[in-house]
C-alpha positions, 0 to 999 in steps of 0.5 A, a space after each residue: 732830848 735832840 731837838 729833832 725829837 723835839 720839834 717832832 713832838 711838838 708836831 705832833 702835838 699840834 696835829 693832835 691837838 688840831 685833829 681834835 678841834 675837827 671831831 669837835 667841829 663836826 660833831 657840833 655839826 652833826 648835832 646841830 643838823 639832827 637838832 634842825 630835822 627834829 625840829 621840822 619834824 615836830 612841826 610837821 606832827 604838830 601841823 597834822 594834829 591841828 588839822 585833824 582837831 579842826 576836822 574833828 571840832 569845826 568850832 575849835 577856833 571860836 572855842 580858842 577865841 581865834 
């Protein structure tokens, strides 16, 4: 093999190698993201549930001893 194929192979193993990094890198952050808007999302259910049992149970806080 001639060292032109050579270093056009090892190039494009570099390239390859590099490119997977990057999906790898977005994918992190992609999950990383939709993990955040879950989270925020949760907290907001949760926040309406708490105000809708204190709606509900006036009380609930001496109950819970809060």
């Amino acid at each position: 093999m001639s060292n032109s194929g050579l270093g056009i192979l090892i190039t494009l193993d570099i390239a390859l190698a590099l490119l997977g990094l990057l999906v790898a890198v977005i994918g992190l952050w992609i999950i990383v993201r939709q993990a955040a808007a879950n989270t925020n999302h949760i907290a907001q259910i949760a926040e309406r549930i708490d105000a809708r049992l204190r709606r509900q149970y006036p009380d609930i806080d001496q109950d819970l001893g809060s």
